[in-house]
Each structure stands twice: as structure tokens, then as C-alpha cells.
C-alpha positions as CSV (number, residue, x, y, z in Angstrom):
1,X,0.0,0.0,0.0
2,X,1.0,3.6,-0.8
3,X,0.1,6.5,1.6
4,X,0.6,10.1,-0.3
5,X,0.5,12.7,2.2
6,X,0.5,16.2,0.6
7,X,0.1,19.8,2.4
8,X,-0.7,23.0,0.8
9,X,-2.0,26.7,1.2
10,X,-4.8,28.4,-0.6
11,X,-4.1,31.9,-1.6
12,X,-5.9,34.8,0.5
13,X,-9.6,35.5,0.2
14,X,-9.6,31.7,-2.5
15,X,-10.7,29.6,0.5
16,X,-14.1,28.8,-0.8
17,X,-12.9,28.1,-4.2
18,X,-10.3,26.3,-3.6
19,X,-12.2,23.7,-0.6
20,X,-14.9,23.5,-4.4
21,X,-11.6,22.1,-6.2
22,X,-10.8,19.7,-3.6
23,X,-14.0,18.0,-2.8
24,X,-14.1,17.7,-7.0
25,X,-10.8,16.1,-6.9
26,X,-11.7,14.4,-3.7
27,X,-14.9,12.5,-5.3
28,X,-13.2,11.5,-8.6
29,X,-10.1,10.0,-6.6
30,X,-12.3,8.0,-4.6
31,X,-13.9,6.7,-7.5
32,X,-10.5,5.0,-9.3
33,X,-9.6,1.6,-8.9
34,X,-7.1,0.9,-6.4
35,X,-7.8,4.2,-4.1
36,X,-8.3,3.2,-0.7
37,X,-9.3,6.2,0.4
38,X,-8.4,10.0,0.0
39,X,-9.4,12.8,1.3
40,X,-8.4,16.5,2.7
41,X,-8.9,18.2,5.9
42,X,-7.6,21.6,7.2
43,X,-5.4,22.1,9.3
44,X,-6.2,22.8,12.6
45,X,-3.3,26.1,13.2
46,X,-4.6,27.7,10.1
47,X,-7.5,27.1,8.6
48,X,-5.9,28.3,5.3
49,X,-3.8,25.2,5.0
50,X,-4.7,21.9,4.0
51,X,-3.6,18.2,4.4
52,X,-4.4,15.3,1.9
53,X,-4.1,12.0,2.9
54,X,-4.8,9.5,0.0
55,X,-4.3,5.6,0.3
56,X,-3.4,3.5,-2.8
57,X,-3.7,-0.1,-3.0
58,X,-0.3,-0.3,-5.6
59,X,2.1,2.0,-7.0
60,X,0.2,1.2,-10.4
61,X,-2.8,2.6,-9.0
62,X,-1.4,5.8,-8.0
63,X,0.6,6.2,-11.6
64,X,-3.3,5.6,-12.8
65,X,-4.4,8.1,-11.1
66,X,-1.7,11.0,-11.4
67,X,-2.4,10.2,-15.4
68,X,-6.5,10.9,-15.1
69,X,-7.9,13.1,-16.2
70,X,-9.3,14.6,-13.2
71,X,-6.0,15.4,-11.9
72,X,-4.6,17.2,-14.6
73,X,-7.9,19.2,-14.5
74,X,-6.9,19.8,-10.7
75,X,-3.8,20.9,-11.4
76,X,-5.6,23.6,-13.9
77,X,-8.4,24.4,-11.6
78,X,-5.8,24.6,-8.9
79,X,-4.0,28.1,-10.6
80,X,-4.6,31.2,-8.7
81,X,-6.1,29.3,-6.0
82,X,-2.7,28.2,-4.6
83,X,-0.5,30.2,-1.7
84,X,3.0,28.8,-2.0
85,X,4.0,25.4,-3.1
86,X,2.6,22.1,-2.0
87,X,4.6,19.5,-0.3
88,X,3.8,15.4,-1.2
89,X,5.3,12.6,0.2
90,X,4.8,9.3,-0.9
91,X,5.3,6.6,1.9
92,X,5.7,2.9,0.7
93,X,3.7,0.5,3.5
94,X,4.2,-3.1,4.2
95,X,2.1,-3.2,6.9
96,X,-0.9,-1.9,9.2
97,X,-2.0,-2.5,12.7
98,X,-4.6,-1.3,14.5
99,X,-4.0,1.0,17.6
100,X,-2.9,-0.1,19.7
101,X,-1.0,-3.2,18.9
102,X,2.3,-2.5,17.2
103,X,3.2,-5.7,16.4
């Protein structure tokens, strides 16, 4: 499993707009084969920065997905909306637990 966990900042005063581009890109995503889950939440120091936390069954899932069409219309929907640039990282998982066994 792949966990992508991405943080970015919407430009001042684009807050509504930009929270309209995510739950687009949030609804398609969920919608691919291979997507666990994915989603975005704000953060809670400023509400003007947001965290995405997508889960991908396979690295061929999440190639799948970056090459939709959905996200390169994010990407475009995404200009002007955007204050600074994002950070992703892509963590490769062998394994999950549940809280709170560690084993």
C-alpha cells in the first residue's frame, strides 16, 4: 500500500474556491480503482492550509491516477487558488495495525 501525504495553502480570500476544487478532486479520486481512500482536511493552526491523505492499494494505481484526467484538470483548476507550493510525500507501506497493537 502507498500512503501520499501532501500539504498546501490556498491563496488569500480563495478559500471557498479552492475547498470546491478539492471535494471535486476528492470524489473522482475516490472513485479509481485501487484508491483506498483519499481525502483532505484543514489544518487545525490555520484554517488556510490543507492536508491530503490518499491511500493506494499499488504504485500502479497511483501512476493511474496522477495520469486521469481529473487530476490534470486539478492541477488547472488549482491556478490562482494556490499560496506557495505544495509538499507530497509518498510513503511505501508493508504493513498496518490497529492502535494499539504495534506488532
Amino acid at each position: 500500500m502507498l500512503i501520499v501525504i501532501g500539504r498546501v495553502g490556498c491563496a488569500e480570500g480563495k478559500r471557498d474556491e479552492f475547498v470546491e476544487v478539492m471535494k471535486t478532486m476528492q470524489d473522482a479520486s475516490r472513485q479509481e480503482p485501487g484508491c483506498i481512500n483519499y481525502g483532505f482536511s484543514a489544518a487545525v493552526e490555520d484554517p488556510d492550509q490543507f492536508v491530503a491523505v490518499e491511500l493506494w492499494e499499488s504504485r500502479e494505481a497511483l501512476e493511474t491516477h496522477f495520469g486521469a484526467p481529473s487530476v490534470a484538470n486539478f492541477g488547472a483548476s488549482l491556478a490562482g487558488l494556490v499560496g506557495g507550493a505544495p509538499e507530497v510525500k509518498i510513503h511505501h507501506v508493508e504493513k498496518t495495525t490497529d492502535f494499539p497493537n504495534f506488532d
